[in-house]
C-alpha positions in Angstrom: 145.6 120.5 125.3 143.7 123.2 127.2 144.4 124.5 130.2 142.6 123.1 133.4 140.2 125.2 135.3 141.4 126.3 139.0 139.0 127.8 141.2 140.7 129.2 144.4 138.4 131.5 146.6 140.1 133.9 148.3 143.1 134.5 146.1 141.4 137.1 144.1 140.7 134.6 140.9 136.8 135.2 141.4 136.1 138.8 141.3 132.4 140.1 141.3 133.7 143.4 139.5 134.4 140.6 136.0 131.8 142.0 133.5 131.3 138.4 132.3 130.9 136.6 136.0 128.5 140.1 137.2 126.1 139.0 133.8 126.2 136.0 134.3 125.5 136.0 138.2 122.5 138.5 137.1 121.2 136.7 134.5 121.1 133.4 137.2 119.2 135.3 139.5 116.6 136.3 136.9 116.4 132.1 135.6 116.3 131.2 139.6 113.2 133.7 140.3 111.7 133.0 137.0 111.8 129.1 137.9 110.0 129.7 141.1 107.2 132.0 139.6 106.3 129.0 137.3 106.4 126.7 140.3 104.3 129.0 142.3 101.6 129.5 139.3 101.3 125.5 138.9 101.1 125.2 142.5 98.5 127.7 142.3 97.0 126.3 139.5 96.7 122.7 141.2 95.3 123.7 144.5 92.7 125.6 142.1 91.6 122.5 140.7 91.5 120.7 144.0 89.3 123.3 145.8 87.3 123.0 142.5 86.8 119.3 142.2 86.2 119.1 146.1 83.3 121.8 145.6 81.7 120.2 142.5 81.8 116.5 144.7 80.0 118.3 147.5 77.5 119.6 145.6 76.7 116.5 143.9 76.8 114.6 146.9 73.7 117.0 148.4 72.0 116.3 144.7 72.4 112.5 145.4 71.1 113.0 149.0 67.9 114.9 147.8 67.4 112.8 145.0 67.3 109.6 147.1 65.2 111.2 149.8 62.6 112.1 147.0 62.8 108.8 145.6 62.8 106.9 149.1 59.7 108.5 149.9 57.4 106.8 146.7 58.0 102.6 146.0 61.0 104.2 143.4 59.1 103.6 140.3 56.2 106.5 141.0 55.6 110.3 141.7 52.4 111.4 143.4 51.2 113.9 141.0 47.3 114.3 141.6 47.1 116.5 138.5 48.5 114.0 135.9 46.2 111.4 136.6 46.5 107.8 135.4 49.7 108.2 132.1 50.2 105.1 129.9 53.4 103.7 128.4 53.0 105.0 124.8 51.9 108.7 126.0 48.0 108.1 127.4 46.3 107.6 123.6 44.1 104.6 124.2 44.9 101.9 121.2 42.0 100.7 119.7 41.5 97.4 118.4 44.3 96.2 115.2 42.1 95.9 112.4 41.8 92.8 111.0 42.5 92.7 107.5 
């Protein structure tokens, strides 16, 4: 059976000087800060997005505004364009007459 693990702090048991515990101590730091630099660049990343996504709405939202002004100031279904003159549905050829056969 192996022997149990005792861990008595301030009988000289843990000792910072230990090769092994100094290593591993080290190499826990490094993990720890490592951790919170990929916290800190999804953070980053995520606020990123949201500054992004909240610029793109407000820009569309001034398209929308425009675009209904323009719209609200015709009936909705016409533009006042005094050089087009009068268009047709199937692109202003008149249609003659279907010959009769």
């Amino acid at each position: 059976m192996a022997p149990t693990v005792q861990w008595v702090i301030g009988k000289g048991d843990l000792s910072v000087s230990d090769p092994s515990t100094y290593w591993l101590t080290v190499t826990n730091i490094i993990l720890g800060l490592v951790t919170l630099i990929g916290c800190a660049a999804v953070a980053i990343g995520v606020l990123q997005e949201l500054a992004a996504r909240a610029k793109k709405r407000t820009a569309l939202s001034k398209l929308d505004r425009e675009v209904t002004d323009l719209v609200a100031s015709f009936d909705g279904h016409a533009f006042h364009v005094p050089s087009l003159g009068v268009t047709m549905a199937d692109g202003g050829e008149e249609l003659g007459k279907k010959e009769e056969r």
